[in-house]
N, C-alpha and C positions, 0 to 999 in steps of 0.2 A: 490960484490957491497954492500955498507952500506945504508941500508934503509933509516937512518936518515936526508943522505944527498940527498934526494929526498923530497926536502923539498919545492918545486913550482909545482906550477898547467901551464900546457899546453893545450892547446884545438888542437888538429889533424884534418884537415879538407879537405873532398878532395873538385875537382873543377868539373861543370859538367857546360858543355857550350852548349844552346840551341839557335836555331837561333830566332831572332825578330823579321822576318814580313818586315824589311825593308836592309837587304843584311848586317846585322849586328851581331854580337851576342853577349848575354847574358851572365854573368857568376855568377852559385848559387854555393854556399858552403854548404858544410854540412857536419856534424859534425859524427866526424868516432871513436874517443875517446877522452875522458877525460883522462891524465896521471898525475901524481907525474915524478918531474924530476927533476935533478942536473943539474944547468947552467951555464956555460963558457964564458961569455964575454972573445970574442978574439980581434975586434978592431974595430974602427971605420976612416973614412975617408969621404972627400967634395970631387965632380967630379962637370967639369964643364961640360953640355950636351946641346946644342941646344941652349945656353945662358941661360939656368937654372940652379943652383947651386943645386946639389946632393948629402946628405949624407946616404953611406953606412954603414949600422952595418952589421959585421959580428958575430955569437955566436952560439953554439953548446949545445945542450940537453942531458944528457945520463938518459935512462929508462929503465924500464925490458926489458925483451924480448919480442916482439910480432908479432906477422906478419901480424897486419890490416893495418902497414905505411907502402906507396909506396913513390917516389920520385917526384912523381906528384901531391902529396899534399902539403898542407904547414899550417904551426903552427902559433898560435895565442899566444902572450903569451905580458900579462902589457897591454893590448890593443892594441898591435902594431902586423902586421900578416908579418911570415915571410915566403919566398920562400924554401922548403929542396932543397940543393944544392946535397948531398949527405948522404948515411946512411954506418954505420958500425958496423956488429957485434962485441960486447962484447964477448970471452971466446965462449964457445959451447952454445949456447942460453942463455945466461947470463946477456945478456943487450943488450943495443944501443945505439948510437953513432950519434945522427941526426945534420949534418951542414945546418945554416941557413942563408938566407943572405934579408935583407929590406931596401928599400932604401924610402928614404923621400923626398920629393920637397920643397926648402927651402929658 
């Protein structure tokens, strides 16, 4: 993996969901790491849901190796937060591989 090409910031974030008081719940983020990362724009698509129009971005991360991500978190990155769809080891700990997927109301 070339350093150089780890040239974006990512925010890692898990989710911890508390109840409200009224048969609801909450959900706080927090911040689990800061990375350097190489990004993958893979596609983008419009879905039509409930009579609201939806764009999906799909895009992929690759970072060092770590093992604070799980697949129940998900990544902030441009201002836009995305869901991890999935993770992939790199080589024998050599990096990662994270798929992301966000969708917009539009």
């Amino acid at each position: 993996m070339r350093t150089g090409k780890l040239d974006r910031k990512i925010i890692v974030q898990s989710l911890t969901y508390t109840d409200d008081g009224f048969g609801g719940f909450t959900t706080i983020s927090d911040t689990v790491a800061v990375l350097r990362a190489e990004v993958h724009d893979k596609a983008g698509k419009e879905l039509l849901s409930a009579g609201k129009e939806l764009t999906e971005k799909t895009i992929s991360f690759t970072v060092r190796y770590t093992e604070l991500i799980k697949p129940t978190m998900q990544v902030v990155y441009e201002e836009q937060t995305y869901s991890i769809e999935g993770i992939e080891e790199i080589g024998r700990k050599k990096g990662l591989r994270i798929f992301c997927k966000a969708y917009t109301v539009g």
